[in-house]
N, C-alpha and C positions, 0 to 999 in steps of 0.2 A: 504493500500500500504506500509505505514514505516513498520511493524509487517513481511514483506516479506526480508526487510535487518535489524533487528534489531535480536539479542537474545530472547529467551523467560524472559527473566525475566525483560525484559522493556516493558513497557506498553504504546501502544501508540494509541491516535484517529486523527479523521481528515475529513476535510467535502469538498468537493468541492464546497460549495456555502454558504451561510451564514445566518442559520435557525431563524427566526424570535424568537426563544426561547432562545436565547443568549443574555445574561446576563452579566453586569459587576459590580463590587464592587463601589461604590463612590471613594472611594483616584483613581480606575484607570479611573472612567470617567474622572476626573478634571485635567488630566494630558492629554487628547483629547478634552476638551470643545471646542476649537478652531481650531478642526482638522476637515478636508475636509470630505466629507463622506465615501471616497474611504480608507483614513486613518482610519475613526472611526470603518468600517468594520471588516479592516482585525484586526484590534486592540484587540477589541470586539470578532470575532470566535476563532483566535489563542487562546487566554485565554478560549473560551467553549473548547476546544479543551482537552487544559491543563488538563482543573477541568475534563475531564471524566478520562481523563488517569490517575488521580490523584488520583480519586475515584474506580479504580479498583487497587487499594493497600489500601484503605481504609481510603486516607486523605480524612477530609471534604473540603469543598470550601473555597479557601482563596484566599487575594487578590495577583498577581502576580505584583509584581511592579517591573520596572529596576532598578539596582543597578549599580555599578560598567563598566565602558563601555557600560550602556545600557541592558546586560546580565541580564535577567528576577532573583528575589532573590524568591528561591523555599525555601516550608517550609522545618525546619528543617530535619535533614536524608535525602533527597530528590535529588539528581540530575536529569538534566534536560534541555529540548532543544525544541525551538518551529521553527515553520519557518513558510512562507507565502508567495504565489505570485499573479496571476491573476490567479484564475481558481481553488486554492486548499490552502487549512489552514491546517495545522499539529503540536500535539507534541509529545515528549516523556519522559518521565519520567523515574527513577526507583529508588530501595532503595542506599545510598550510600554504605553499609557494601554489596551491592553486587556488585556496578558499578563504577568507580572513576567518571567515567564521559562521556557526550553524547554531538553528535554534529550533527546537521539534516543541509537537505537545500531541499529547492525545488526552480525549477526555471521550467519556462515556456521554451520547446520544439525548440528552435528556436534559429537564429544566436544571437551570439554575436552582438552587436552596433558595428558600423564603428571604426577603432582604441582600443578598448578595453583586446583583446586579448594581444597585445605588452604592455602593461602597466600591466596585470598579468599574463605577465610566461614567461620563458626565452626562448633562442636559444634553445635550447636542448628539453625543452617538446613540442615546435612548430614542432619540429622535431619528435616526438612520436606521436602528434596529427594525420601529415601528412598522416605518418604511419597507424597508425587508421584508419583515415578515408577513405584510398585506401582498407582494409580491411573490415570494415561494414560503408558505405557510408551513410545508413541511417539514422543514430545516429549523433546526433550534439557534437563534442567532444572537441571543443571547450566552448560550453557552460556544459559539463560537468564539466571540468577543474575548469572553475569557480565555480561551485557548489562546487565541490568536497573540495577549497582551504575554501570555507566559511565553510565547516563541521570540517575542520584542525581548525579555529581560534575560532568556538566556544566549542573546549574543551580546547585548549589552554589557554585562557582567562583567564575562570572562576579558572584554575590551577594553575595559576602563574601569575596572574594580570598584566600581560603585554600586551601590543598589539605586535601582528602578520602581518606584511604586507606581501603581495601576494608574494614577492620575499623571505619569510621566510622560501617557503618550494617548493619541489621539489616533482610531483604528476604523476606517472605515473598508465598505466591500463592495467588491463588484461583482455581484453575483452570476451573471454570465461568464466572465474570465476563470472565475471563481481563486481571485487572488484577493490579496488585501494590500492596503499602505495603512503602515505607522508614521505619525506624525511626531517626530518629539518635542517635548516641551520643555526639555532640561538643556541646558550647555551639556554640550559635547563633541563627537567626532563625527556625529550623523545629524542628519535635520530629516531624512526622512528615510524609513525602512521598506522593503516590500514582498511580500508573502505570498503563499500558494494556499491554499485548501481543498480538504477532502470531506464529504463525508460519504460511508458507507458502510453496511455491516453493523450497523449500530455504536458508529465509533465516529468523534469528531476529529480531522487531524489537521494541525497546520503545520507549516516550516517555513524558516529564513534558509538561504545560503547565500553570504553576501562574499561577491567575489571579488578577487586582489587578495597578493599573499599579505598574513601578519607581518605590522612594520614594528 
């Protein structure tokens, strides 16, 4: 499904269920010893996920451990983005002299939680949503929203060590293209981002891959 909104020169896997062949390093068991099973899962397939994508560029397996914000630390050259919900594991990868950087999300099919949507996004995309959704009713575009803004903050991140909140960007969609622009509204390196979307399966996806290597 990511390989449907990503570039060809990103490489990505992804499983919908969580194959008993999956595998984790030590440093990243020890860092879930304590974690519910529902955690240790999705923990566990996102990183199977990683190591294939990783493996069709030709890195060996290594351990994926957070860094910085939590934001996964890829081996050297390497940019990179994982995500995870109920129902579907994903990552993506690619070289940095090709990509600066990637941003995934998936969320599950369905409304947003009571009050959530007023806590990330303004008068104005409420108003684009509206919009939206009197146009293709059958798409949750509210909970795209949200995806879409999680796919803005994980390339932001990793590019400027800053955190991003929901009010930092401004995301509207085209729903024919079925892409998005982020607007930002903070100083920075970008003034505006631009995205792909999926949905299918009962799965919302978005992605960045913004191109030019890491300077």
């Amino acid at each position: 499904m990511l390989e449907r909104i990503l570039p060809p020169g990103v490489r990505t896997a992804y499983t919908r269920t969580d194959p008993p062949e999956a595998e984790i390093f030590p440093a990243e068991a020890a860092l879930i010893a304590n974690a519910v099973a529902k955690r240790r899962n999705e923990f566990t397939t996102v990183r199977h996920c990683a190591r294939l994508a990783l493996a069709e560029l030709g890195v060996p397996p290594v351990p994926i451990l957070p860094g910085v914000r939590g934001a996964p630390v890829w081996p050297d050259g390497i940019v990179g983005s994982m995500t995870h919900c109920v129902g579907y594991r994903g990552a993506a990868v690619a070289r940095a002299g090709e990509t600066r950087g990637i941003g995934i999300d998936a969320e599950v099919h369905g409304p947003l939680p009571e009050g959530v949507l007023d806590l990330v996004s303004s008068e104005q995309e409420r108003a684009h949503l509206a919009q939206l959704a009197r146009q293709r009713p059958s798409v949750q575009w509210e909970r795209l929203l949200f995806s879409a803004k999680e796919s803005v903050y994980k390339v932001w991140s990793p590019l400027t060590g800053e955190w991003l909140g929901f009010e930092g960007a401004a995301v509207t969609f085209d729903p024919a293209a079925e892409t998005f622009s982020a607007r930002l509204l903070v100083d920075g390196p970008f003034e505006t981002l631009a995205g792909r979307f999926l949905v299918d399966g009962g799965i919302v996806l978005t992605a960045i891959a913004l191109g030019g290597p890491v300077r």
